[in-house]
N, C-alpha and C positions, 0 to 999 in steps of 0.2 A: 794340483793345477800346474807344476812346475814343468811337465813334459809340454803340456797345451800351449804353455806360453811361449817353452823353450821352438816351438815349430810354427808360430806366428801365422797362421793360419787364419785364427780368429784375432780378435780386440779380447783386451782384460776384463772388459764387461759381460761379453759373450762368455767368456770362459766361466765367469763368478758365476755367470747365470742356471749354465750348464750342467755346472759343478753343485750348485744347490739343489737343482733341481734331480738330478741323479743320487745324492744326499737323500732326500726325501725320499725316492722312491725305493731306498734302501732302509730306511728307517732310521738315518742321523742327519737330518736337518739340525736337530738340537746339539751335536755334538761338530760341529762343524768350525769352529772356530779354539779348539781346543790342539793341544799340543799330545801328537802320535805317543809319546808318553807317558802321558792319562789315559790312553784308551784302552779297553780290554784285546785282546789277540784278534777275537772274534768281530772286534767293531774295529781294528786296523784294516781286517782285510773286505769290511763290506767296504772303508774308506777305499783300498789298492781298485775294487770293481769300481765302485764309480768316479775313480780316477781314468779307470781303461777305457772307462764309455765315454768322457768327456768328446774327443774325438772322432766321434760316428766310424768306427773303427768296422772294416768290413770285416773282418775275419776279429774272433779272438780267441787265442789258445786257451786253455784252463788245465791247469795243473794245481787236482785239486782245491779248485777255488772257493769251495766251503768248509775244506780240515778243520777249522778251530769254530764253526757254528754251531747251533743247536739245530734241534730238526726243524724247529718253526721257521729260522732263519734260512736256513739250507732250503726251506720248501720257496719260500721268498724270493730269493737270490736265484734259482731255477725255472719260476714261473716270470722273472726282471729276463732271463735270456732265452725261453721261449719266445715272450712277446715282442723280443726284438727281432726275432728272427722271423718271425710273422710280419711284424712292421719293415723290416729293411729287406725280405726276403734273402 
């Protein structure tokens, strides 16, 4: 959340909101309040994606942005930015 806040675009609530809500749609709702730390490689970087999308971000590069997933995940995380690109054009 720390970029989203750092560009004050939105309120702290919008951003929480944003941020869980893209959480979820990644599959860590549950891990959401947990220190980078504790997390597996693979569930850091679904956190680094739904941190990119907090910001309705037109463009986003990817390098690599499922390296450390599995393929359920990877297929997940692929069909998250298909639909956005259908949703935002």
């Amino acid at each position: 959340m720390l970029p989203a806040l750092k560009l004050k675009k939105k309120s702290r609530p919008e951003i929480e909101e944003k941020a869980y809500h893209h959480l979820q749609l990644l599959g860590m709702q549950d891990q959401a309040l947990k220190p980078a730390s504790r997390l597996s490689g693979g569930q850091q970087q679904r956190v680094a994606i739904a941190r990119a999308l907090i910001n309705d971000p037109s463009i986003i590069m990817r390098d690599e942005p499922t390296g450390n997933l599995d393929s359920k995940n990877t297929g997940m995380v692929f069909d998250i930015f298909k639909q956005l690109s259908v949703d935002n054009g």
